[in-house]
N, C-alpha and C positions, 0 to 999 in steps of 0.2 A: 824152687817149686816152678814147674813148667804151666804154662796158662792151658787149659785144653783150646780156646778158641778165642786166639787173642781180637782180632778183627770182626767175628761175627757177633750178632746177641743171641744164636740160640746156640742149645748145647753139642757138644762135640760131634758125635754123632750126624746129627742133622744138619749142623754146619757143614761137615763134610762132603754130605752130599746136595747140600746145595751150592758150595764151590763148585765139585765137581760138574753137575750141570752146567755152571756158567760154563765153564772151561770146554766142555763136549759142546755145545752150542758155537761157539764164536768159531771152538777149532773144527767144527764141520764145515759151518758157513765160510769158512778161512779155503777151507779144501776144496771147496768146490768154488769158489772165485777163483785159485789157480787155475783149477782143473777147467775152468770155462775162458779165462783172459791172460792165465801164465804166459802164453807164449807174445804177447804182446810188452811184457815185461822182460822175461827172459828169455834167452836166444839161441843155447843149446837145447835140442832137440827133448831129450825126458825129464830136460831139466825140472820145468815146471810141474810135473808128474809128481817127481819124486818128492817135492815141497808138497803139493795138495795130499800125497802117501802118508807122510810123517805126519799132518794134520788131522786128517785121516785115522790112521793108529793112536792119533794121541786121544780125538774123540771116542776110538771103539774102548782106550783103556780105561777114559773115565766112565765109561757105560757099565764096563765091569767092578770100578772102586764103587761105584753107587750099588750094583746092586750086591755085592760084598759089604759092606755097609749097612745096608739095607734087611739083608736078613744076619746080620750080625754074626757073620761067618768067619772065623779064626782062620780057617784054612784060606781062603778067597782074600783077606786082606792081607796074611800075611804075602799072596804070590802077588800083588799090588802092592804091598812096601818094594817086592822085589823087584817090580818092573817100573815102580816111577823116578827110578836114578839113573837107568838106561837111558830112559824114553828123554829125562832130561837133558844126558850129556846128549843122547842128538840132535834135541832140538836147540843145546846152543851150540852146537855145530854147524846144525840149517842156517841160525840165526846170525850165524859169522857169512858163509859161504853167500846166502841171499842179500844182505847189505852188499859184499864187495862185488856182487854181480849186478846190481841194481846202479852202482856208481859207475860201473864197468861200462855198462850199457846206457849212461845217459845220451849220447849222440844220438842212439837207437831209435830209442823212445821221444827225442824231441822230434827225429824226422818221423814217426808215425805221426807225430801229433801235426805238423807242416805239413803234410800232404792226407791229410780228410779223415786218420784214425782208419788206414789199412796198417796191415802186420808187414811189419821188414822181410823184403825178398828174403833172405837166406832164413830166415825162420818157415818161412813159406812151404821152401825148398826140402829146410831138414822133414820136413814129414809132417809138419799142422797145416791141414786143408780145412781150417775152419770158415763160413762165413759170416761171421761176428764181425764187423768194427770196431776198434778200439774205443771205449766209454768217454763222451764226449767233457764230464764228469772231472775226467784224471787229466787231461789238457787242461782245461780252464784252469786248475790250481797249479798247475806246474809243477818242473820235478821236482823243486827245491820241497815242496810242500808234499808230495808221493813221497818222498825220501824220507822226511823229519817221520811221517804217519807210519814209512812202513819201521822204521827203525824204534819208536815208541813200543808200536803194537808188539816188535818180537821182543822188546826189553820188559814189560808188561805181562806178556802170556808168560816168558822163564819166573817172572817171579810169583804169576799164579802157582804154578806147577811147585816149585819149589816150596809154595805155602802147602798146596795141599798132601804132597810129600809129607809138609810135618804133621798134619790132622792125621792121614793113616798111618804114619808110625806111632803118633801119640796115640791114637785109638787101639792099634795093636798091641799097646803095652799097657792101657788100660784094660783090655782080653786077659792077657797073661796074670794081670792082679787077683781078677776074678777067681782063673782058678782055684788060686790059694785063700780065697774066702769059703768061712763055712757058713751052710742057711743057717732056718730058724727053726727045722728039722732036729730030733731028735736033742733038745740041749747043746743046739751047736753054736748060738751066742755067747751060752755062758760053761763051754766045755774050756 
């Protein structure tokens, strides 16, 4: 027998969508930290784009699980069973690709950090004319410490995603039960 909601206390349903919240929350906020200091991280040019992007899409789909959920719409969650196996295998693809690029670049980042938390000339170059400083924040703890957090946080978000993957399936196939129940219409308890 499969649990509906092994981890939360309320029921499937509304678990789900208060998963999915957390998950569209962190991964917006996630998005728009690339999108504001990626390139002080990362050093090809849309690199950090394309990380804030997937963050990005991954908060628009859980806005759609919730509100598929929400009005308890078979068609809607079933095209959200379909889209959070995608969404997963690219975010651990980001989640491979962003760790070897964060170890890639650690010389990068210790010299912004040595000289006052400006961006690396060639990041400069490729095309970010931002004038932000580097967060004086991500220095004081070092990389060792930026590395373990980012490497957590994307081991953590795969396994939210993964959990609530199995809340919308599981609620999906709670959908399908339904159909096959009859009301209290017509004798249909005791037909």
């Amino acid at each position: 027998m499969w649990c509906d909601n092994c981890l939360l206390l309320f029921p499937l349903r509304v678990g789900a969508m208060l998963w999915a919240t957390l998950i569209m929350l962190y991964s917006i906020a996630g998005g728009i930290v690339l999108f504001k200091w990626g390139p002080f991280l990362f050093f090809t040019y849309p690199e950090w784009q394309i990380y804030g992007g997937v963050g990005l899409a991954v908060g628009f789909v859980c806005l759609i699980t919730i509100f598929a959920l929400g009005n308890r719409s078979y068609i809607w969650t079933r095209v959200c069973k379909f889209l959070w196996p995608f969404l997963i295998i690219v975010c651990a693809v980001r989640a491979i690709i962003m760790i070897v690029e964060l170890q890639r670049g650690k010389d990068k980042i210790e010299w912004e950090c040595d000289n006052g938390g400006q961006i690396w000339t060639a990041s400069a170059e490729a095309g970010y004319a931002g004038s932000t400083s580097f967060p004086s924040g991500f220095c004081t703890s070092g990389f060792s410490s930026i590395y373990a957090a980012f490497v957590g946080a994307l081991l953590v978000d795969l396994a939210f995603q993964i959990y609530l993957f199995f809340m919308v399936w599981r609620y999906q196939k709670r959908l399908e039960s339904y159909q096959g129940m009859k009301g209290p219409f017509a004798g249909g308890y005791y037909a």
